[in-house]
N, C-alpha and C positions, 0 to 999 in steps of 0.2 A: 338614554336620557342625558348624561354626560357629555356627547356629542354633540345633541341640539343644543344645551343649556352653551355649548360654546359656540355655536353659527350667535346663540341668541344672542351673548355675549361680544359677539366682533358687528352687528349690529346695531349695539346700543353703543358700543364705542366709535363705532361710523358718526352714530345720531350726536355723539360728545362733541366730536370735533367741525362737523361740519359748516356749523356758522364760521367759524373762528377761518375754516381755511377760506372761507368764500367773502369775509370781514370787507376785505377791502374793495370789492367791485359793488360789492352790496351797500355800503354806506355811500359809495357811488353813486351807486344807482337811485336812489332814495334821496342824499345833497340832504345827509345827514354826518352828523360828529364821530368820533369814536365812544365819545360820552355815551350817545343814542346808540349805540352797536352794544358797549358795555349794559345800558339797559337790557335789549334783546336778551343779553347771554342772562344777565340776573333773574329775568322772568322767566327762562327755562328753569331754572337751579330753584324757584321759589315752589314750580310745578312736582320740581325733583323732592326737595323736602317733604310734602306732601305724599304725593308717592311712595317716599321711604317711610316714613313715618304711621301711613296709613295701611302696609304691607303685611304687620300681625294681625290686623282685624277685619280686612279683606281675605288673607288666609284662611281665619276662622270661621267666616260666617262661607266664603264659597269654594273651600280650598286651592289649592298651592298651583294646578293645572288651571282652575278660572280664574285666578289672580296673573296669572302671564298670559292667559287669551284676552285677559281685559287691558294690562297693558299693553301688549305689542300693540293692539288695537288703539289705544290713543296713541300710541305713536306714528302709527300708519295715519290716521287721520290729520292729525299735527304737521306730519310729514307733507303732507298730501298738498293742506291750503300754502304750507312753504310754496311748493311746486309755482302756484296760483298769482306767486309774487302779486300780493293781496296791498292794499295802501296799508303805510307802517304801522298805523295803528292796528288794523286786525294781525300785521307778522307778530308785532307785542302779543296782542291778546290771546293768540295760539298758541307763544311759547309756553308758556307753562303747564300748557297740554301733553307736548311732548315731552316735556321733564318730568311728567307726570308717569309716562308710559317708560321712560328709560330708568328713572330712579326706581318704581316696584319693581320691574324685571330684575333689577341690580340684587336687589333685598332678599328677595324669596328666594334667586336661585342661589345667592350666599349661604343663607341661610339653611339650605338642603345639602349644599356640599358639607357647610361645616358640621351638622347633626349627624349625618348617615355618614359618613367616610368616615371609618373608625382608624384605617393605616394612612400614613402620607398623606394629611389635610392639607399642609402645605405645596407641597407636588400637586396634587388636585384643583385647589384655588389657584396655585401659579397658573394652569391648565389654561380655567376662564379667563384666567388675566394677560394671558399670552393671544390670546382669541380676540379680549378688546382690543390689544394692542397691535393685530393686527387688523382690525376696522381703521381705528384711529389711523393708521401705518396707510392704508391704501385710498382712504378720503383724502388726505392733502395731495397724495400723486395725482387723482381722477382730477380733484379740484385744480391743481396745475396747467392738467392737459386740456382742461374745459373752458379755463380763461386763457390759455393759449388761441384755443378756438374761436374765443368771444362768443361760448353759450356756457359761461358759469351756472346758471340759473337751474340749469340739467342735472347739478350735484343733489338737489333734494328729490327730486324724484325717482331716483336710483335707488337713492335710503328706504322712500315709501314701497317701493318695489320688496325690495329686499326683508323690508319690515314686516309685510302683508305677507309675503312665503312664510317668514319664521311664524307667523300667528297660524297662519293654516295646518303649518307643521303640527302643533302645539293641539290643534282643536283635533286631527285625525288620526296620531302615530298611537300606539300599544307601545309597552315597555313593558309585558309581561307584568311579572310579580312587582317591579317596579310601581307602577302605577297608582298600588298603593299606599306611596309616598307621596302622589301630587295629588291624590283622590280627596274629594269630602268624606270624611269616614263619621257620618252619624251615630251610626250604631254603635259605633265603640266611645264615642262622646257620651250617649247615654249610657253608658254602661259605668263609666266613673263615675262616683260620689260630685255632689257640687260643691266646691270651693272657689272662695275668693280668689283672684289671681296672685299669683306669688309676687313676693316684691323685693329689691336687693337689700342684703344687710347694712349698715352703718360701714362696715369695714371696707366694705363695694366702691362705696361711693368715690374715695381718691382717686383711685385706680380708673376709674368710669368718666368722672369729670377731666383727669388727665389726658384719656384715649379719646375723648368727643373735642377738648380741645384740639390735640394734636391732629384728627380726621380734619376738623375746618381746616387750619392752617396751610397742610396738608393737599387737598383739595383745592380748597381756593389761589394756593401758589399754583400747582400744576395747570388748573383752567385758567389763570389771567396768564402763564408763559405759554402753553400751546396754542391759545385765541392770537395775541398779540406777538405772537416771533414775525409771525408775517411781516408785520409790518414795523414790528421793532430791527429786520434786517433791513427793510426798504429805507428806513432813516438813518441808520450806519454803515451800511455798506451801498456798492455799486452793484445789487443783484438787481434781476426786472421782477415785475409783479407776478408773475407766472413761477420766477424761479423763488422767489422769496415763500411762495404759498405751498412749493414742492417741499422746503427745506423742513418743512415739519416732520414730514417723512423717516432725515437722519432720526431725528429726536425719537418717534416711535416705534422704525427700524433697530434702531439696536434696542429702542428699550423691549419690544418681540424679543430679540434673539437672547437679553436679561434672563426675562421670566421662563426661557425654555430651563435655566438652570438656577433659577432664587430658589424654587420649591425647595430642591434637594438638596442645596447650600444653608438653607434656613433648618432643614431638617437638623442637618449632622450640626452644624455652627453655634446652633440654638437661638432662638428667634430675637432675644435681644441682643446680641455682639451684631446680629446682621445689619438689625434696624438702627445702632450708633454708627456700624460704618459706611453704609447707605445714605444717613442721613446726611453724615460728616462730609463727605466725598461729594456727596450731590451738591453740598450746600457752594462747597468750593468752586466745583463748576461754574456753578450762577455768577459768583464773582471773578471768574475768569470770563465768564461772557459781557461782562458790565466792561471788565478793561481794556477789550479788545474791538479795535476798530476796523477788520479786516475780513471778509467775505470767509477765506480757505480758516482760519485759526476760529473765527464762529461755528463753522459748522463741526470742528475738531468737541471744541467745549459743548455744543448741544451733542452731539453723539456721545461723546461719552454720559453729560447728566441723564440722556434717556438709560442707558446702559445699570447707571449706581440709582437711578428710584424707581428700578422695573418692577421690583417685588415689594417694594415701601408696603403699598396699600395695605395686598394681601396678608403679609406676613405681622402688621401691624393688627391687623383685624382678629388674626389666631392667637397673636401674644395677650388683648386684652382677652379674649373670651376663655383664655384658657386657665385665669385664675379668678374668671368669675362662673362657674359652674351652674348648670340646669337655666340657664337663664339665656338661653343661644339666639332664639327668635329675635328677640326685645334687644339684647343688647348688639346684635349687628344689623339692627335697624337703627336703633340711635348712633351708633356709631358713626354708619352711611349716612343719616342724617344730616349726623352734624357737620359732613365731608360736603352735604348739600348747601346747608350754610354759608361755611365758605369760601364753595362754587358759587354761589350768588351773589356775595358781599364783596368779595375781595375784585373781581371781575370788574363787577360797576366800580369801585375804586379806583381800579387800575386803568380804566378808559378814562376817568377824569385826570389822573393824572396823567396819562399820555397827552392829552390834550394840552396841558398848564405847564410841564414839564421835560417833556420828549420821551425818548429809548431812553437815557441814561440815569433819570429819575425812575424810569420804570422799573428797569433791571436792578438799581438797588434798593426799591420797594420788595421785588420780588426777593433778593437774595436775602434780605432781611426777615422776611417770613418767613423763610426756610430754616434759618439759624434757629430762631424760637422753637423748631421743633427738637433740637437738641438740649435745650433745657427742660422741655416736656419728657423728656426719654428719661433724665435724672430724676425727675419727677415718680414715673411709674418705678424705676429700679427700686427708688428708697420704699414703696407702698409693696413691692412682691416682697423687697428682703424684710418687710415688716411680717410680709403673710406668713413667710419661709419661720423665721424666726419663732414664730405663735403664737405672735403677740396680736396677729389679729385673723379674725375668723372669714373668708370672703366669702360662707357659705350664703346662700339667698333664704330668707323667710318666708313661708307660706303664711298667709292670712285667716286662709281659713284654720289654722291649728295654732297661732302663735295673738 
């Protein structure tokens, strides 16, 4: 199950990036803005929120295995009319189709690693997240070689291809005793008492509003830098458009070879020393990409920032849930969520200002959301050394007893 969850996982990270590498022939092709492209990516992420957010109660009503047959499936579908290069209005009205199918798959199978894996949760997510990163890693090579060819258009259909296996996988493999982890388990639903659903404590909430902030921020930097490098190399540097849409590659090339060793570095290190110098490091990057006008010293600064925010996500997502207890579904849904957020916000943002401003307004747009997330990390520190200290409780409240 671990396996597939990670094909399904380099997948939906294929599906993350693929507007983004194919941006520039596509708004081409269409004698549309990047403004207009920044839409596209927003209407995914709006799908995505959705998806995420709708991920515990699709869970519940058809369990954990029909919630990922149902998503791959809008995404195969989503995928599919991309293929169809449809007039822009219907690519709009799809995307959020497919962000529909990428964000629940994102959700649930978080959600499973981080319940059931009692040893190494960190190592384990690294896993998935080394899997998207290799989706993400081999979308901008194909999309490279495909507008080298002059049939960019070939990069969605490959997705929907690929999409469509993983859902089949999903509708017909056995995992033995596994299974019933992704199963409807009615029976044993009715066998528990009914209660209200649990809700977090007062003390949750810092800690909770800090980690959904940090997700958007977070998110939304990483999607408007990987959508836009493309073409934020094409306006500072002397790369061609082929090479420009390759160069995403560095970026998710070492950030792959990162998360083969965040898990285990997050393990021994402790998840927040990881996430201040991750953050710290990455942030620097960024502003050494804003100050550099030079093809060889760019791709230096994006290879290393893929390298120091390989494991951000993941290991960000363990720090918060690990001091807010029994409450795993719900809070790495909102989490992802709010990571959807601002995958949709910041995006469309950052197409407008590519438009009004260039590369060099963009990149310290971006570096500047990245810094915010190092005030957010001082943020959570001071709310755990509150929990540590006992001055406050982060247990969650059931409703039905309280």
């Amino acid at each position: 199950m671990i396996w597939l969850g990670c094909l399904s996982y380099m997948v939906i990270g294929m599906a993350h990036v693929v507007a983004g590498a194919v941006l520039v022939p596509l708004i081409g092709a269409y004698g549309v803005e990047y403004g207009d492209g920044g839409q596209f990516i927003m209407n995914q992420f709006v799908g995505f929120l959705v998806g995420v957010l709708g991920a515990p109660l699709v869970t519940r009503r058809l369990g954990r295995r029909s919630a990922l047959i149902l998503a791959l499936g809008c995404l195969t579908v989503a995928e599919a009319a991309y293929s169809l290069l449809l007039p822009w209005g219907w690519m709009l009205a799809s995307a959020p189709l497919a962000g529909f199918g990428f964000g629940m798959t994102e959700a649930v199978l978080g959600a499973i690693i981080i319940e059931f894996v009692t040893d190494g949760k960190a190592s384990a997510m690294a896993k998935l997240e080394t899997f998207f990163g290799i989706g993400a890693l081999v979308m901008p090579i194909l999309a490279g070689l495909l507008i080298r060819a002059d049939v960019w258009q070939m990069a969605f259909p490959i997705v929907t291809a690929l999409s469509g296996i993983t859902m089949l996988l999903w509708l017909t493999m056995s995992f033995g005793k596994v299974d019933e982890l992704v199963a409807y388990r009615a029976a044993a639903a009715a066998d528990r008492p009914a209660l209200k659903p649990a809700r977090y404590a007062p003390a949750a909430w810092p800690l909770l509003l800090a980690g959904t902030l940090y997700f958007a921020l977070y998110v939304g930097m990483e999607m408007s830098y990987s959508n836009y490098l493309p073409a934020i190399l094409l306006e500072r540097t002397d790369m061609s458009e082929a090479a420009a849409s390759a160069s995403l590659s560095v970026f998710w090339g070492l950030m792959v070879v990162g998360r083969m060793f965040a898990g285990r570095i997050a393990d021994r290190s402790g998840y927040f020393r990881y996430l201040l110098i991750s953050t710290a490091a990455g942030t620097g990057m960024l502003v050494m990409l804003a100050l550099t006008g030079s093809a060889g010293a760019s791709l230096l600064w994006i290879g290393l920032a893929g390298l120091l925010w390989s494991g951000v996500f993941a290991v960000a997502l363990l720090y918060v849930n690990q001091y807010i207890p029994g409450m795993t579904e719900r809070t790495t849904s909102l989490l992802i969520a709010s990571g959807g957020v601002g995958g949709a916000l910041l995006p469309r943002t950052t197409g407008w200002i590519m438009d009004h401003y260039g590369a060099v307004g963009t990149l310290w747009m971006i570096a500047a959301a990245a810094s915010l997330l190092i005030a957010l990390l001082g943020v959570m520190a001071l709310t755990v050394r509150a929990i540590h200290q006992g001055k406050m409780q982060p247990n969650v409240l059931d409703a039905g007893r309280h």
